[in-house]
C-alpha positions as CSV (number, residue, x, y, z in Angstrom):
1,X,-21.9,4.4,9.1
2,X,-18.0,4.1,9.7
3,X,-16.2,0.8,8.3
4,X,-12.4,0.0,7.2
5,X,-10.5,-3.3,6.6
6,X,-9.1,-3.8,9.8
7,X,-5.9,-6.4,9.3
8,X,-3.3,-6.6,6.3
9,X,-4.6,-10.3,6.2
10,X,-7.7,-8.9,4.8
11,X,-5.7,-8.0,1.5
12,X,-3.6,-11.7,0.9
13,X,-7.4,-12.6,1.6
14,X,-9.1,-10.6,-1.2
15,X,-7.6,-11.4,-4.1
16,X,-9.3,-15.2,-3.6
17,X,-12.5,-13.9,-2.1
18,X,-15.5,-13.9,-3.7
19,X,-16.6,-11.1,-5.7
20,X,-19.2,-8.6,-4.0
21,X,-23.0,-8.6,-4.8
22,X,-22.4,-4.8,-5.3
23,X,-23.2,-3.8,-8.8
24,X,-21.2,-1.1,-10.9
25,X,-23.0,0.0,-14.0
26,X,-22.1,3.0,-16.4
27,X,-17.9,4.1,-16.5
28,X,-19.9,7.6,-15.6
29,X,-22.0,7.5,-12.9
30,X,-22.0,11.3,-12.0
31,X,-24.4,11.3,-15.7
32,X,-27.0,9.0,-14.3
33,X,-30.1,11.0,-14.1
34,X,-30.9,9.3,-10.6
35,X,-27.4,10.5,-9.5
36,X,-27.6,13.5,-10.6
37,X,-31.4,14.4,-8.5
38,X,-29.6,12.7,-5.3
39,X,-27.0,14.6,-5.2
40,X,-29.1,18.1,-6.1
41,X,-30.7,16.9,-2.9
42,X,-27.6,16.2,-0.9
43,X,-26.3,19.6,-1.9
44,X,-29.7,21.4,-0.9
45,X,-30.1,19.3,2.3
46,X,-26.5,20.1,3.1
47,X,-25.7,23.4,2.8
48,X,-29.0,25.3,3.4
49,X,-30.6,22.7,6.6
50,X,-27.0,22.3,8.2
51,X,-25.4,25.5,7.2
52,X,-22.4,23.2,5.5
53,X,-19.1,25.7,5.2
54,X,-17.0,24.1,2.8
55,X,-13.5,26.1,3.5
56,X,-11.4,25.5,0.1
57,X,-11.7,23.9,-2.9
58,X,-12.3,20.1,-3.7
59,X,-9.2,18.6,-5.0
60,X,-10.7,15.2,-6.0
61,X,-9.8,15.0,-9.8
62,X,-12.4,15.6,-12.9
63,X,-12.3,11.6,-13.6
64,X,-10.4,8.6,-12.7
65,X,-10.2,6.7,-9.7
66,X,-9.1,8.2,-6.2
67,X,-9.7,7.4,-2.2
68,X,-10.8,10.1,0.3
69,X,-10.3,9.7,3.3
70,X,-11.7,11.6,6.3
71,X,-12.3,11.6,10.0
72,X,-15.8,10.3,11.6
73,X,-18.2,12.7,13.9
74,X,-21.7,11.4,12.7
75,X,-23.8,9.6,10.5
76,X,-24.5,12.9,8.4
77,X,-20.8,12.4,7.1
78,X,-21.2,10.7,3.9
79,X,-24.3,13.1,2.5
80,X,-22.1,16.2,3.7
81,X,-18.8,14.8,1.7
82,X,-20.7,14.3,-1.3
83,X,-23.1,17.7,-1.6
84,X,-19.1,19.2,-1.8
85,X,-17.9,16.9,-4.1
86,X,-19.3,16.5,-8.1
87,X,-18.1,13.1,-8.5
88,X,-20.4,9.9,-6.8
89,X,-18.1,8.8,-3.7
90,X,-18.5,4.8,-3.2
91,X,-18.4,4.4,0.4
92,X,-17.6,1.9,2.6
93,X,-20.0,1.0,5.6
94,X,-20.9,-0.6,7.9
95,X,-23.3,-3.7,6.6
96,X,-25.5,-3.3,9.7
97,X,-27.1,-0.1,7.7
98,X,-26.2,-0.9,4.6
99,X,-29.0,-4.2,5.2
100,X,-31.5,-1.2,7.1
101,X,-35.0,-2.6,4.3
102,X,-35.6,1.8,4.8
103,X,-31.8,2.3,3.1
104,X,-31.1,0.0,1.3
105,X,-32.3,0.9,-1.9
106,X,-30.7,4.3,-1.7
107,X,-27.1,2.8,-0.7
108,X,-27.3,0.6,-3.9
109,X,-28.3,3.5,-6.4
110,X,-24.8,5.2,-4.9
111,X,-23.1,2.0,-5.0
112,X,-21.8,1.8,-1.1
113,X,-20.2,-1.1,-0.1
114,X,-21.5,-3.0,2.9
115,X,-18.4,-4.3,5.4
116,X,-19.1,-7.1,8.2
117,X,-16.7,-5.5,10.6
118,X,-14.8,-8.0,12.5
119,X,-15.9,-11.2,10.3
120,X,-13.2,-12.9,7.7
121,X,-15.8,-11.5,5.1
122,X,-14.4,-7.7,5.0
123,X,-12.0,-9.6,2.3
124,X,-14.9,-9.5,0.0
125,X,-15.9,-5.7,0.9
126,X,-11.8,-5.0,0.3
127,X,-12.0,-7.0,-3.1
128,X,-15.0,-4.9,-4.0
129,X,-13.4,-1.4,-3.2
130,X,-10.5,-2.8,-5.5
131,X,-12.7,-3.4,-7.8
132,X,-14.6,0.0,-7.5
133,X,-11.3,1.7,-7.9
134,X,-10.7,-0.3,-11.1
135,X,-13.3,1.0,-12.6
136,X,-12.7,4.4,-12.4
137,X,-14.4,5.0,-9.2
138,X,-14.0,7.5,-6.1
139,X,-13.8,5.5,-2.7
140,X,-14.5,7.0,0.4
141,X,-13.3,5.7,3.6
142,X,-13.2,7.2,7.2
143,X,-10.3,5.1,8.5
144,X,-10.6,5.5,12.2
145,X,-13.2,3.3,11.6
146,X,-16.0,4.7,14.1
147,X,-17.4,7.5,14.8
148,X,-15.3,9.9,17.0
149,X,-15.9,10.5,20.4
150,X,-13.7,13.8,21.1
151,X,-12.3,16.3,18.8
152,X,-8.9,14.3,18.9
153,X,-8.1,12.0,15.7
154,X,-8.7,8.8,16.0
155,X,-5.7,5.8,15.3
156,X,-6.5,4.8,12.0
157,X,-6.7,1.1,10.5
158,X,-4.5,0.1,7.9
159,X,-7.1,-1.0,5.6
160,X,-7.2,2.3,3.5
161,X,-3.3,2.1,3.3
162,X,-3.6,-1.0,1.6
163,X,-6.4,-0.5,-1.0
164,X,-4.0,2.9,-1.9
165,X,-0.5,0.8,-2.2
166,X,-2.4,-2.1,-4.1
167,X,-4.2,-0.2,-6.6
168,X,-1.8,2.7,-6.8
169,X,-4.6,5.4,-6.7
170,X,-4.0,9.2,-5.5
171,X,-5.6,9.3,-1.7
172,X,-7.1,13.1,-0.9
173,X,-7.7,14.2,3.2
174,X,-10.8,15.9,4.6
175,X,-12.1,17.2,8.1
176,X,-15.3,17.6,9.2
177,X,-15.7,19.9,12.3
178,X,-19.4,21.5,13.6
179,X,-22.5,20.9,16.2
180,X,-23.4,17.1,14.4
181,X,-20.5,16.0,16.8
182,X,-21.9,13.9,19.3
183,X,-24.9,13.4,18.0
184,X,-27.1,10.1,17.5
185,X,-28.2,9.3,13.9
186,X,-31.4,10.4,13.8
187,X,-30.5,13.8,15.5
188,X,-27.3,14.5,13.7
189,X,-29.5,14.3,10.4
190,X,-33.0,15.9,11.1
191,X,-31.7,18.8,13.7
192,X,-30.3,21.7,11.7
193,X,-26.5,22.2,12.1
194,X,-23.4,24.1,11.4
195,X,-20.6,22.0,9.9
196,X,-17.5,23.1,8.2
197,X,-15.6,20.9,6.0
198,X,-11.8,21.3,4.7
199,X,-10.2,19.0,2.2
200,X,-6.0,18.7,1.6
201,X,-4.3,17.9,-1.3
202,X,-3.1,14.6,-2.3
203,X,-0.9,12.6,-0.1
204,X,2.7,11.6,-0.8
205,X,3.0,7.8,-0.6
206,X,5.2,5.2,-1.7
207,X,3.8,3.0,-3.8
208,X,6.7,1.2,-4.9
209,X,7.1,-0.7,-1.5
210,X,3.8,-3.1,-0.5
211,X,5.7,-4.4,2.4
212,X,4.5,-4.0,6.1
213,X,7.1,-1.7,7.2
214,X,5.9,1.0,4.5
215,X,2.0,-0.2,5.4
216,X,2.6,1.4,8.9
217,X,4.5,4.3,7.0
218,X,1.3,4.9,4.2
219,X,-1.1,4.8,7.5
220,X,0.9,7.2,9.2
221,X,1.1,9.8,6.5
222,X,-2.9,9.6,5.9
223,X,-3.1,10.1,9.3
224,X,-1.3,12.7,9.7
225,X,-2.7,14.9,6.7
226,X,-5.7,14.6,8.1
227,X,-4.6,15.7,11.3
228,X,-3.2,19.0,9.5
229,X,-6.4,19.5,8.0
230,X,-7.8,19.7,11.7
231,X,-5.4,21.7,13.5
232,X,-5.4,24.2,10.1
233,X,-9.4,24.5,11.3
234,X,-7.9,24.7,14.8
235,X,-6.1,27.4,14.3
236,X,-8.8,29.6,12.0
237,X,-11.7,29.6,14.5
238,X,-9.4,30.8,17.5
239,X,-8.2,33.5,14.9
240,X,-12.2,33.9,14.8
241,X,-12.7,34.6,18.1
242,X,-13.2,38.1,19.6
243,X,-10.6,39.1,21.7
244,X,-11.5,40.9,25.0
């Protein structure tokens, strides 16, 4: 379910692109009562089905808007990000199941945001997670932009580096590590698992500079807290192991 704006062209593009068919209602989504029986079900689903270890405490902030950011092992991802989290997380993803007739009408109570990836039109899916971020919202990204292969990161597009230096917004880091790795769709989300999940604090940027040179810089740094985040995991279960 993996998508990111892909080219800094996609930003100059936005600001004249068409405004998304994604709706935003209420300032307060979290108080929706639909919301609110979702995510009970996310959370049960979550941490009692696939044994979901959450390893410290969420820093995503009480209200206002905010980007997290985190790497990609499956399509269980999204569900297990939001059963530890008590705000609604708009993600970005990939139109191909956003547009799945079975889905659809449960990506558009949570308010995802379909992206055509590799098509002039992720302007308009860039726009819209502007816009979502205006409003107060929390957008989630996973910026490698696919779903990993290996337990090594990912390079990561530049497309959450924008959205951050645009609207100014505080970006947070999460890992996801456990036995969904690997796994196809269906399987990562009907087979019972064992995931763990770590989240960082906010990321120094620089928003005063928009220019390329800091773009590279901003894409970097989220990169690299993230990485943290997974050597910090690293380094706990080898601590974990039995020594002989």
């Amino acid at each position: 379910m993996s998508a990111d704006t892909e080219s800094s062209e996609d930003l100059d593009a936005s600001s004249s692109a068409p405004e998304s068919s994604v709706p935003l209602s209420d300032v307060q989504p979290e108080r929706r009562w639909s919301i609110r029986f979702w995510r009970s079900v996310v959370v049960l689903f979550s941490r009692l089905y696939h044994h979901l270890k959450v390893r410290n405490r969420n820093p995503l902030p009480a209200s206002g808007a905010a980007i997290l950011v985190s790497n990609h092992i499956s399509a269980l991802d999204p569900l297990l990000l939001q059963a530890a989290s008590s705000r609604l997380i708009v993600w970005m993803m990939a139109k191909e199941y956003y547009d799945l007739k079975s889905l659809n009408w449960f990506f558009r109570i949570v308010e995802a945001i379909p992206v055509n990836r590799g098509s002039r039109e992720s302007a308009i899916s860039t726009r819209a997670a502007i816009r979502a971020l205006e409003s107060g919202r929390v957008v989630g990204i996973f910026p490698e932009g696919r779903i990993e292969t290996t337990q090594e990161l990912l390079n990561f597009h530049v497309g959450v580096a924008m959205i951050a230096l645009r609207t100014g917004v505080p970006v947070y880091p999460a890992y996801l590590e456990g036995t969904t790795r690997g796994k196809e769709m269906i399987q990562a989300v009907l087979s019972p698992n064992t995931i763990s999940l770590r989240f960082g604090p906010r990321i120094a940027l620089d928003y005063s500079d928009k220019g390329r040179g800091n773009l590279k810089e901003a894409t970097e740094a989220i990169r690299n807290a993230v990485e943290s985040l997974r050597l910090a995991e690293i380094e706990l279960v080898h601590q974990k192991k039995p020594t002989v």
